[in-house]
C-alpha positions in Angstrom: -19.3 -11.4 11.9 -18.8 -14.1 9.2 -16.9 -17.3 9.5 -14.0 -17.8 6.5 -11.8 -20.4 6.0 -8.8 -20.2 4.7 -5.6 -22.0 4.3 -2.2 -20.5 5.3 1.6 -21.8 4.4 3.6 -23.3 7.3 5.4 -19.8 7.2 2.4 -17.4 7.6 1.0 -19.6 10.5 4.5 -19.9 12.2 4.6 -16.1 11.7 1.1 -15.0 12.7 1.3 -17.6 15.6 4.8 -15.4 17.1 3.2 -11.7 16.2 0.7 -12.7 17.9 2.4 -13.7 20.9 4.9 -10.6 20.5 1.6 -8.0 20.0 -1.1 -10.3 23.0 -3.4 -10.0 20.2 -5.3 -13.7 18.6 -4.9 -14.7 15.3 -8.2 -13.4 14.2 -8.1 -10.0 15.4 -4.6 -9.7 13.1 -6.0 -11.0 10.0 -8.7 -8.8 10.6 -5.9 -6.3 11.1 -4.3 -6.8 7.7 -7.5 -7.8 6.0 -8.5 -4.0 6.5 -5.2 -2.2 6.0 -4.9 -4.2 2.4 -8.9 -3.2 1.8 -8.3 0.7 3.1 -5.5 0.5 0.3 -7.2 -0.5 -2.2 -10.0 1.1 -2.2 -10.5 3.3 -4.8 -11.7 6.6 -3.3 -8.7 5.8 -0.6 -6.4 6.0 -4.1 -8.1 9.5 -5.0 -7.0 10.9 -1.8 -3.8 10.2 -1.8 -3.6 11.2 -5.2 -5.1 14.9 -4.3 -3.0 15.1 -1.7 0.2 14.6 -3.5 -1.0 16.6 -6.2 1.9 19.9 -6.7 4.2 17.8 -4.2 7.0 18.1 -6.8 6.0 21.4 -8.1 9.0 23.8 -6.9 11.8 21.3 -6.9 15.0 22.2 -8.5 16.5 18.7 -9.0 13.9 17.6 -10.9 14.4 17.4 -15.2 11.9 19.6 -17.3 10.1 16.9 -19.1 8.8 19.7 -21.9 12.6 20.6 -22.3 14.0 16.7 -22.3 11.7 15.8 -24.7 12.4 18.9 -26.7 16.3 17.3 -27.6 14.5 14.3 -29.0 15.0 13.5 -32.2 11.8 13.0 -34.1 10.6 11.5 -37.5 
């Protein structure tokens, strides 16, 4: 493992500090925590999941407008 540094708010150390005491787990481990729940979000191949799996997801609604029909009562120059 690497060493970082990093500086925290009053707030985010006062918070970490009581998670940590609620979840018995050292500050570390939950940054680590977080660190690789932000990362596993952003990733992009993580995105392109997601995406392929809600792909269709809206497909047989009812309550949903027709966008090719709503944009068909537009008035256009």
């Amino acid at each position: 493992m690497d060493r970082t540094q990093i500086y925290l708010t009053s707030h985010q150390t006062e918070a970490l500090l009581q998670l940590s005491h609620t979840l018995h787990q050292g500050k570390s481990e939950l940054i680590r925590s977080a660190i690789n729940e932000f990362l596993s979000r952003r990733t992009v191949s993580n995105k392109l999941k997601k995406l392929r799996a809600a792909r269709g997801l809206w497909k047989h609604r009812k309550d949903v407008l027709d966008i090719q029909k709503l944009r068909a009562t537009f008035d256009r120059f």
